[in-house]
C-alpha atoms as an extended CHARMM CRD file, in Angstrom:
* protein
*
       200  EXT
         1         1  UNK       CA            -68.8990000000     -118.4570000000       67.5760000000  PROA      1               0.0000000000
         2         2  UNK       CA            -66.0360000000     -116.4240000000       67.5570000000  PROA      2               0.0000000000
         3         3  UNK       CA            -66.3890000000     -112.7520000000       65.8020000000  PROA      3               0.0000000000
         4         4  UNK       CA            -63.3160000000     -113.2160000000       63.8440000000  PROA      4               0.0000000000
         5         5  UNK       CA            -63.7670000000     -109.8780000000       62.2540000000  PROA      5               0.0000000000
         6         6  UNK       CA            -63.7200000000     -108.2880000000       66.0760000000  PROA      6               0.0000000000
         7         7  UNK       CA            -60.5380000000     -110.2100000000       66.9090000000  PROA      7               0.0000000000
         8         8  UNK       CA            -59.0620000000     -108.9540000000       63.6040000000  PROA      8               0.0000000000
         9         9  UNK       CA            -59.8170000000     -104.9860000000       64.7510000000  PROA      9               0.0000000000
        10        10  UNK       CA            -58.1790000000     -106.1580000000       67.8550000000  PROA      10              0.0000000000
        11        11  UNK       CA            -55.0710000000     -107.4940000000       66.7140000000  PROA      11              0.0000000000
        12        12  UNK       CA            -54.4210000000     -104.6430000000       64.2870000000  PROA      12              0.0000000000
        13        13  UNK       CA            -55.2110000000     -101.9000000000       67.0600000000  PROA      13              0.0000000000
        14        14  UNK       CA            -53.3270000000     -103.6400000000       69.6230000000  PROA      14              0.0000000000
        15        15  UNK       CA            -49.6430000000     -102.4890000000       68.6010000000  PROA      15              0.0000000000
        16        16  UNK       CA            -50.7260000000      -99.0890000000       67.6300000000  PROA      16              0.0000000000
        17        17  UNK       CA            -52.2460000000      -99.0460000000       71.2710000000  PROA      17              0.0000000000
        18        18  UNK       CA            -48.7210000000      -99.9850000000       72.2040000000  PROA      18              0.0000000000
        19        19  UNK       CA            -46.6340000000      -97.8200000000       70.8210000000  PROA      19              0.0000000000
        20        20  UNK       CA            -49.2600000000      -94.9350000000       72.5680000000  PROA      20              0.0000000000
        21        21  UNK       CA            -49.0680000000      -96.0100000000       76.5210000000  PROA      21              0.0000000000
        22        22  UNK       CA            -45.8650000000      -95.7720000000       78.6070000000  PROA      22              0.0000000000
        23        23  UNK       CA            -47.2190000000      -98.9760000000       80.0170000000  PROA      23              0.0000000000
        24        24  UNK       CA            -46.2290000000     -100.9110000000       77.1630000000  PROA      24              0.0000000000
        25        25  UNK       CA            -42.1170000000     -100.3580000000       77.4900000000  PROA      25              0.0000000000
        26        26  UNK       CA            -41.9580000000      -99.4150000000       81.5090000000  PROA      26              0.0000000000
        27        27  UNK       CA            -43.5470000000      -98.3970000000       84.5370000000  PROA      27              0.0000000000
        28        28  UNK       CA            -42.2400000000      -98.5220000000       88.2630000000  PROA      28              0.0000000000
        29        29  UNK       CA            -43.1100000000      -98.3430000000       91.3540000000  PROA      29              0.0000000000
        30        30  UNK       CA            -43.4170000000      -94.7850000000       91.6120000000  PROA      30              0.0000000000
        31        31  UNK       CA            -45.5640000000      -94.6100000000       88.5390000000  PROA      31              0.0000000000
        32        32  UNK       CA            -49.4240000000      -95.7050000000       87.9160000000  PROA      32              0.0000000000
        33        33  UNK       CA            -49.0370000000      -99.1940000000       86.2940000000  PROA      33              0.0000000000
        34        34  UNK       CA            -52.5220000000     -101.1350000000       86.4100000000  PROA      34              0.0000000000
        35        35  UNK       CA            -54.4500000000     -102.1380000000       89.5060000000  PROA      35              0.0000000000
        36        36  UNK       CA            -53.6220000000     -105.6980000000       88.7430000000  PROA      36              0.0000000000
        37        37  UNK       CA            -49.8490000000     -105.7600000000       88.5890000000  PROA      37              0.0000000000
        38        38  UNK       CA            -50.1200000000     -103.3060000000       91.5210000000  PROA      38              0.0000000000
        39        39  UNK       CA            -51.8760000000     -105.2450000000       93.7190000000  PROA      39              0.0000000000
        40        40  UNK       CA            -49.3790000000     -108.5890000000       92.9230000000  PROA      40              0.0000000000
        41        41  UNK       CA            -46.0560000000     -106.5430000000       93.4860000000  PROA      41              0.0000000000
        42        42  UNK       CA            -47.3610000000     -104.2190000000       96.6270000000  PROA      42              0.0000000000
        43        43  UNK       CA            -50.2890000000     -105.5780000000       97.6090000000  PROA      43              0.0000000000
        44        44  UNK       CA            -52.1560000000     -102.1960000000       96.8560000000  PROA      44              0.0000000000
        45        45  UNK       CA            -54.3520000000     -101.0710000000       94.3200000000  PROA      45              0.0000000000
        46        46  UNK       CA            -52.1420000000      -98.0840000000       94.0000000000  PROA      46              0.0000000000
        47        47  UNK       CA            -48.2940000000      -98.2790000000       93.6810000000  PROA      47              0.0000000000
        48        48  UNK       CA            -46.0240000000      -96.1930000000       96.7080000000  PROA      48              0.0000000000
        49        49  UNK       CA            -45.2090000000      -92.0060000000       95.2460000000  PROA      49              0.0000000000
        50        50  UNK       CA            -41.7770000000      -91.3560000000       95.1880000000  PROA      50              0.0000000000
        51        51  UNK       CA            -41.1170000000      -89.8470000000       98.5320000000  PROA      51              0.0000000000
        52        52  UNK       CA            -42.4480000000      -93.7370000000      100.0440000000  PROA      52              0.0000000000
        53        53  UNK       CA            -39.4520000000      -95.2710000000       98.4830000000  PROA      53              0.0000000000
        54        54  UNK       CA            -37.1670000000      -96.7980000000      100.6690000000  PROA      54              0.0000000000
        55        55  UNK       CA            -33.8760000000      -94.6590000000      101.7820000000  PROA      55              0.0000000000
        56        56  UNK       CA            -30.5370000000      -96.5860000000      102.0590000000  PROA      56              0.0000000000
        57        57  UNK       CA            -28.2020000000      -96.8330000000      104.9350000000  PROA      57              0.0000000000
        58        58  UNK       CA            -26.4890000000      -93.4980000000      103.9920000000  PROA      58              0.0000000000
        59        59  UNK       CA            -30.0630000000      -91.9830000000      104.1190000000  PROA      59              0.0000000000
        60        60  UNK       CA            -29.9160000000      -90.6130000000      100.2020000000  PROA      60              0.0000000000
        61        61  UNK       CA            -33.0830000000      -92.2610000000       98.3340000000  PROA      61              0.0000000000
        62        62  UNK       CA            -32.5690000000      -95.4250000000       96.0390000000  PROA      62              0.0000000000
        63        63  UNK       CA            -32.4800000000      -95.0170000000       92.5190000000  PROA      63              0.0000000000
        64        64  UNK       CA            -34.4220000000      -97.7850000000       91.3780000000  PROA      64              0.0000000000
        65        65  UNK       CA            -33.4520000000      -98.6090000000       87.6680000000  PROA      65              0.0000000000
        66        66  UNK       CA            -36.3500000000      -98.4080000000       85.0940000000  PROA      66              0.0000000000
        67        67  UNK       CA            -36.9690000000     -101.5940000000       83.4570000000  PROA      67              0.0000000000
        68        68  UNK       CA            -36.2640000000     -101.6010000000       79.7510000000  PROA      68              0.0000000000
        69        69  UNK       CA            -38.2640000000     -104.0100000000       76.9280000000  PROA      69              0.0000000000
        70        70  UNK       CA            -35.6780000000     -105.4480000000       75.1630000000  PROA      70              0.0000000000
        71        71  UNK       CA            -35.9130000000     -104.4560000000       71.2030000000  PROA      71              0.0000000000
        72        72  UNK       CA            -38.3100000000     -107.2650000000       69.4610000000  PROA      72              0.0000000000
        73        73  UNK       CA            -39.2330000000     -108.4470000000       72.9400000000  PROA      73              0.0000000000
        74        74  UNK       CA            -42.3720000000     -106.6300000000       73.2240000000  PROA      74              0.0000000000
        75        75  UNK       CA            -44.3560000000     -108.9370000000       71.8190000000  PROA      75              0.0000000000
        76        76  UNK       CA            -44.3580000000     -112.3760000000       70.2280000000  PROA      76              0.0000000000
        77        77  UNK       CA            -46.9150000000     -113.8950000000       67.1870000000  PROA      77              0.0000000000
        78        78  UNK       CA            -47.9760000000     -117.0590000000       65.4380000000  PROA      78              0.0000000000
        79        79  UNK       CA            -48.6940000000     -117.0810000000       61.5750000000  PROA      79              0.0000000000
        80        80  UNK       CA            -50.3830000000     -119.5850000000       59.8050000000  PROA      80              0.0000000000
        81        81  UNK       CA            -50.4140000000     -117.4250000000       56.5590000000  PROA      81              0.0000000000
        82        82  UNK       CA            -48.4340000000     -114.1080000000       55.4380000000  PROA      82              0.0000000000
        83        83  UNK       CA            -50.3530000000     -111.5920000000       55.5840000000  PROA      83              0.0000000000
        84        84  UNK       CA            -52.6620000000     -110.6470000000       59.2990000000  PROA      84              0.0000000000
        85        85  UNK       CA            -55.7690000000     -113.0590000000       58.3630000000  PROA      85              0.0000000000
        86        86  UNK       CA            -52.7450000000     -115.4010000000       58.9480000000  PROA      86              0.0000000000
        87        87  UNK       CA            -52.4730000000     -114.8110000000       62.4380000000  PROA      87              0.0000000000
        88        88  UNK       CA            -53.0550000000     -117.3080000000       64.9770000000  PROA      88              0.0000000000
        89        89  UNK       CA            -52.2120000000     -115.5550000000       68.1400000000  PROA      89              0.0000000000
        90        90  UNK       CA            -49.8340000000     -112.6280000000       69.9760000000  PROA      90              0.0000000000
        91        91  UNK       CA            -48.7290000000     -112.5360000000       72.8600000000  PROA      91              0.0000000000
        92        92  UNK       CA            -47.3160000000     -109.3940000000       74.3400000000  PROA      92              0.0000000000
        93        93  UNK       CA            -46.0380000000     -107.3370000000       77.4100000000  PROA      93              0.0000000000
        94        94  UNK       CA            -48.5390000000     -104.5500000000       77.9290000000  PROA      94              0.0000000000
        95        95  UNK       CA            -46.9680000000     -103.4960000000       81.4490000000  PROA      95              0.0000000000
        96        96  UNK       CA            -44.4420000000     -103.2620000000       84.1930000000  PROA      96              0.0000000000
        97        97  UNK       CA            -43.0860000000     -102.8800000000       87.7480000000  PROA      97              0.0000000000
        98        98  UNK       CA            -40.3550000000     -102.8580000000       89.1920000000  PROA      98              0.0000000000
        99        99  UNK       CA            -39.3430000000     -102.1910000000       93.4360000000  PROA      99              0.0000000000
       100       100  UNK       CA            -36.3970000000     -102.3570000000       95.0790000000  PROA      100             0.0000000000
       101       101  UNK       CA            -35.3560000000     -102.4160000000       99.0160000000  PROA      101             0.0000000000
       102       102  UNK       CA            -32.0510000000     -101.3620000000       99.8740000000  PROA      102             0.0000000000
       103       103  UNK       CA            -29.6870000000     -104.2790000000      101.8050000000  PROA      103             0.0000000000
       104       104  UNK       CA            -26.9250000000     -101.9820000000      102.5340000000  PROA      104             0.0000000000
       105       105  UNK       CA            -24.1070000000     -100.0880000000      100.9220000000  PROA      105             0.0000000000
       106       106  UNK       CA            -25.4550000000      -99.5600000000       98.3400000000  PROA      106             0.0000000000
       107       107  UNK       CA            -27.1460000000     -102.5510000000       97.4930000000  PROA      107             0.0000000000
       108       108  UNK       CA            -30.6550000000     -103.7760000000       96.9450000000  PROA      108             0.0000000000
       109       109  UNK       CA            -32.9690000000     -107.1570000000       96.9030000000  PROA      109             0.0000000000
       110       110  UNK       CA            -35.1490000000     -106.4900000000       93.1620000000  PROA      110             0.0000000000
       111       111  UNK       CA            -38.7890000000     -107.3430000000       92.4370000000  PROA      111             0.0000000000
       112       112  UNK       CA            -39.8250000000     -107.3020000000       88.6000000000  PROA      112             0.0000000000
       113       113  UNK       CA            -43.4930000000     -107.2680000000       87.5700000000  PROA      113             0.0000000000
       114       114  UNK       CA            -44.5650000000     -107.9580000000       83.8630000000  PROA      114             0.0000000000
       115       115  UNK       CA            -48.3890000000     -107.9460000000       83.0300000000  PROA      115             0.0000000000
       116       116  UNK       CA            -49.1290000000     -109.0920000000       79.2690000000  PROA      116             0.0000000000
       117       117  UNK       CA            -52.2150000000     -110.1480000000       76.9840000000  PROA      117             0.0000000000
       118       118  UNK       CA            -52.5070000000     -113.4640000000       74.9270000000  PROA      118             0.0000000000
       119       119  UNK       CA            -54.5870000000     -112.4140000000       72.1640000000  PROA      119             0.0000000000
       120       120  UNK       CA            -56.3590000000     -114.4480000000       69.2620000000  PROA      120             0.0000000000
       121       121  UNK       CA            -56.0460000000     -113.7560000000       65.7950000000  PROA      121             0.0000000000
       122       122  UNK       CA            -58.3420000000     -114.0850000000       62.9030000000  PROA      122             0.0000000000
       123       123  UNK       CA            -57.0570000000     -117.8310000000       62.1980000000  PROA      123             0.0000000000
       124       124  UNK       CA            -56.7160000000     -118.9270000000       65.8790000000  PROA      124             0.0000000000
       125       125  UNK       CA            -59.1200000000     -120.8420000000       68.0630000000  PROA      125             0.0000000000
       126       126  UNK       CA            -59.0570000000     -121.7470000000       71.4030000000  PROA      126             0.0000000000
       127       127  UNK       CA            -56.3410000000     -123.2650000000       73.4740000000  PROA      127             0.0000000000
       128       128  UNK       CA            -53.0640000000     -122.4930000000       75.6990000000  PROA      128             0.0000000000
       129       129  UNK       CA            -50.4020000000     -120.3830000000       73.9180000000  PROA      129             0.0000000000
       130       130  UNK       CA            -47.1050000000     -119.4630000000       75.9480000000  PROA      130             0.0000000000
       131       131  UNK       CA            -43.9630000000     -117.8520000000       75.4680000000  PROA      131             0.0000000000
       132       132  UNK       CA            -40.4230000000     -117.3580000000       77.3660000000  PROA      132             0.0000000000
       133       133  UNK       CA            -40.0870000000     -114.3390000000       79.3800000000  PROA      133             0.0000000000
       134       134  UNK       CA            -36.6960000000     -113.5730000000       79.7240000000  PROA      134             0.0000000000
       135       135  UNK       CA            -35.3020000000     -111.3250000000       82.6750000000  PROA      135             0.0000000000
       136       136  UNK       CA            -31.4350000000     -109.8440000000       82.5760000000  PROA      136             0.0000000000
       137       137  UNK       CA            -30.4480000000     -107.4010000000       85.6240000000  PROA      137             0.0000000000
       138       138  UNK       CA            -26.4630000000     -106.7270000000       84.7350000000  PROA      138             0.0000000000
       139       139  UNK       CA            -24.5020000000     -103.9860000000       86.9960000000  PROA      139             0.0000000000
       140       140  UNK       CA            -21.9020000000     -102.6310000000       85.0610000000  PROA      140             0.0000000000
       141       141  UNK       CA            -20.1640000000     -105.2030000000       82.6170000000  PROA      141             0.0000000000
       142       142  UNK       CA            -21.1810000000     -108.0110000000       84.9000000000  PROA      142             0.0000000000
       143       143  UNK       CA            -24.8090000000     -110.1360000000       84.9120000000  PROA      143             0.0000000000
       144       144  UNK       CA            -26.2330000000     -110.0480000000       87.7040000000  PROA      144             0.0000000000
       145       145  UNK       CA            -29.2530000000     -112.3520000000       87.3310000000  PROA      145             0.0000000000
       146       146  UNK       CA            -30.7440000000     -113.9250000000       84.2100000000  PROA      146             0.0000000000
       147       147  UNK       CA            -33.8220000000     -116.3540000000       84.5500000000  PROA      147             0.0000000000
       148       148  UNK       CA            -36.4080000000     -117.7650000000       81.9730000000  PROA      148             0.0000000000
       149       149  UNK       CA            -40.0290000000     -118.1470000000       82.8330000000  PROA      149             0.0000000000
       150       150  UNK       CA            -43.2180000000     -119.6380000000       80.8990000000  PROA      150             0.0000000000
       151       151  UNK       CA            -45.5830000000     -116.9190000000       80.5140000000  PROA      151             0.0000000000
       152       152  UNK       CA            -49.2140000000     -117.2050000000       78.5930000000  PROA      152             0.0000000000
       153       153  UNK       CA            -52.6850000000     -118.3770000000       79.1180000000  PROA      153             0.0000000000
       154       154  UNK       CA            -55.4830000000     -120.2890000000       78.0280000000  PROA      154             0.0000000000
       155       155  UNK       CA            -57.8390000000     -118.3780000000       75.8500000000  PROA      155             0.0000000000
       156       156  UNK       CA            -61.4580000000     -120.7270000000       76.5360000000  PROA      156             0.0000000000
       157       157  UNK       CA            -64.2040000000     -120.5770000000       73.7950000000  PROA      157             0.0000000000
       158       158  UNK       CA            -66.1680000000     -117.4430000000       73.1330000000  PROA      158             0.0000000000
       159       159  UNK       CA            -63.4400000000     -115.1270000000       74.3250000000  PROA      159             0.0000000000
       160       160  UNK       CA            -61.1230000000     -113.3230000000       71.9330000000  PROA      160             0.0000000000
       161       161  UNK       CA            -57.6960000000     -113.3880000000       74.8730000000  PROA      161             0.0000000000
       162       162  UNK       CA            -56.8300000000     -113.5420000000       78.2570000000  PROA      162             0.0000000000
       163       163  UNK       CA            -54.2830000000     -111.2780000000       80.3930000000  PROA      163             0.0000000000
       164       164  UNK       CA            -51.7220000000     -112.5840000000       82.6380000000  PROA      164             0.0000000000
       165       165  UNK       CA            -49.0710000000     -111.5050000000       85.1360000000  PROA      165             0.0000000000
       166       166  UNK       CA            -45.7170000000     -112.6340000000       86.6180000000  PROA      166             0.0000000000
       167       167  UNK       CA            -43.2660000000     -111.5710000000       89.2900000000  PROA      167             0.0000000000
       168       168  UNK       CA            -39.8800000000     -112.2100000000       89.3010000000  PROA      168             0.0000000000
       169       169  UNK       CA            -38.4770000000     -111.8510000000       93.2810000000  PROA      169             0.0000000000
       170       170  UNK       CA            -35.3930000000     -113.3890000000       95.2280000000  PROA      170             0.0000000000
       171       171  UNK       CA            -33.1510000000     -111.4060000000       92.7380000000  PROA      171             0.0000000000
       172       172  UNK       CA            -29.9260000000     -109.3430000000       94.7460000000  PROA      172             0.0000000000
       173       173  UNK       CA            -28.0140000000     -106.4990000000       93.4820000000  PROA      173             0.0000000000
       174       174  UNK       CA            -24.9240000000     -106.3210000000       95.1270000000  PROA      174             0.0000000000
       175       175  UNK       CA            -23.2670000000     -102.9390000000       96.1950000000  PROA      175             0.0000000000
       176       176  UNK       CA            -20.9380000000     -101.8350000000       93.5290000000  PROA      176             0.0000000000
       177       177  UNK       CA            -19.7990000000      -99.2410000000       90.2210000000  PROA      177             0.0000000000
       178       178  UNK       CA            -21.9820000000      -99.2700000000       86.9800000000  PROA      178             0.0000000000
       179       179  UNK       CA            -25.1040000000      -98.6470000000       86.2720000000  PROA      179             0.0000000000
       180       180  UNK       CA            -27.8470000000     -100.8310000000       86.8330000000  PROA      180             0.0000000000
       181       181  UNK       CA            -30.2230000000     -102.4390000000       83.8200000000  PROA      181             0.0000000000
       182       182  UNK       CA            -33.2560000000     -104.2860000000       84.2020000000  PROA      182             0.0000000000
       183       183  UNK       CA            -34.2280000000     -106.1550000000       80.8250000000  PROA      183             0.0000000000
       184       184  UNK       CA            -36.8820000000     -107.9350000000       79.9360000000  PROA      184             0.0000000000
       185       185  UNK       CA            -38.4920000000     -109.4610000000       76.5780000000  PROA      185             0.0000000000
       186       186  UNK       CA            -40.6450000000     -112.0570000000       75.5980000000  PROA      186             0.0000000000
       187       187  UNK       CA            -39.3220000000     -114.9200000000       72.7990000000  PROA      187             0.0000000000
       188       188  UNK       CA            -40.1670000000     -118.8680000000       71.6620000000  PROA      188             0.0000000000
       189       189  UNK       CA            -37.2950000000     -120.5050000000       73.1720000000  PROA      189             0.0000000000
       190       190  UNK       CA            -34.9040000000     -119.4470000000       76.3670000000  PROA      190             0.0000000000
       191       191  UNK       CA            -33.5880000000     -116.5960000000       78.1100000000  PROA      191             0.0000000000
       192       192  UNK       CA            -31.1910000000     -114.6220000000       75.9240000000  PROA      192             0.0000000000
       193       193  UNK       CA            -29.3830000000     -111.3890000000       76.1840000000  PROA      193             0.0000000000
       194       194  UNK       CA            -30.3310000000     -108.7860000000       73.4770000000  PROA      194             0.0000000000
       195       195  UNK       CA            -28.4850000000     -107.3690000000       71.1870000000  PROA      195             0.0000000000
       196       196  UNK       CA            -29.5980000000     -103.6650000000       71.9180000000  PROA      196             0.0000000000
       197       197  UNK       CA            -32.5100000000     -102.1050000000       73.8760000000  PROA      197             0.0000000000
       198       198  UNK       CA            -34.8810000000      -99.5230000000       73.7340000000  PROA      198             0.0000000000
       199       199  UNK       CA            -35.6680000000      -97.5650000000       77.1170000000  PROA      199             0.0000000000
       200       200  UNK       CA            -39.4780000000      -96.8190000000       76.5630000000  PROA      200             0.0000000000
């Protein structure tokens, strides 16, 4: 039986844990992140230091953008009731990645890494809970990708949540003016643009 009074202490804790790790809004790769998202987006336990990032054609290094959690995108829940006893389950982005390799003149092929926790709450029970991970790269004025993928987990019975971890790849930033954002935020339905943004 599930030690609903555990998962409780859990749930509460979990967004004041949050709001105290970097990890929660951004890492990159020339930061720390976790082993796990590490070893999915470079194959490493430990992510490349800054002087291992790849130089462009002009030889200058590559400013690769931080990614930013969009605002109410951290982290998604269920309720069954109003108040926390209510809560059937969360789902949130606890970390993430980002490389880039130059193409040319300026411009760069993108990997994004996101590493999250389904978590039970006090009046949720076994089972697969998802959510939408949205992605939004936009030079400038202009999008430059925007995709939508299922994220989540099944939680089996006797454990209180389950991590999980997805890479977004394939995605090219073309040479050009404007600064470069990387958003990303997790919702019910599809991929949307946010209204505003908060760089962690």
């Amino acid at each position: 039986m599930i030690d609903q009074t555990l998962i409780a202490g859990r749930w509460l804790a979990l967004p004041l844990l949050c709001l105290g790790l970097a990890g929660c809004g951004s890492s990159s790769s020339s930061s720390g992140g976790s082993t796990a998202l590490n070893m999915l987006m470079f194959q490493s336990a430990k992510a490349p230091e800054p002087d291992q990032l790849p130089k462009g054609d002009d030889q200058n290094e590559l400013i690769c953008p931080e990614v930013i959690v969009a605002d109410g995108g951290a982290a998604i829940r269920a309720q069954a009731g109003q108040d926390s006893s209510g809560l059937r389950y969360q789902i949130s982005i606890t970390n993430v990645a980002r490389e880039c390799t130059p193409t040319g003149n300026g411009g760069f092929r993108l990997k994004i890494g996101v590493e999250g926790r389904v978590l039970l709450g006090p009046a949720g029970s076994p089972g697969s809970y998802g959510a939408t991970l949205s992605t939004t790269v936009t030079r400038g004025t202009a999008t430059v990708a925007r995709r939508g993928s299922r994220v989540g987990g099944t939680i089996p019975s006797g454990q209180s949540g389950v991590d999980f971890s997805h890479v977004e790849d394939g995605i090219v930033v073309p040479a050009g003016k404007g600064d470069v954002e990387i958003i990303v935020g997790l919702g019910q339905g599809g991929a949307a643009t946010p209204a505003r943004a908060r760089r962690r």
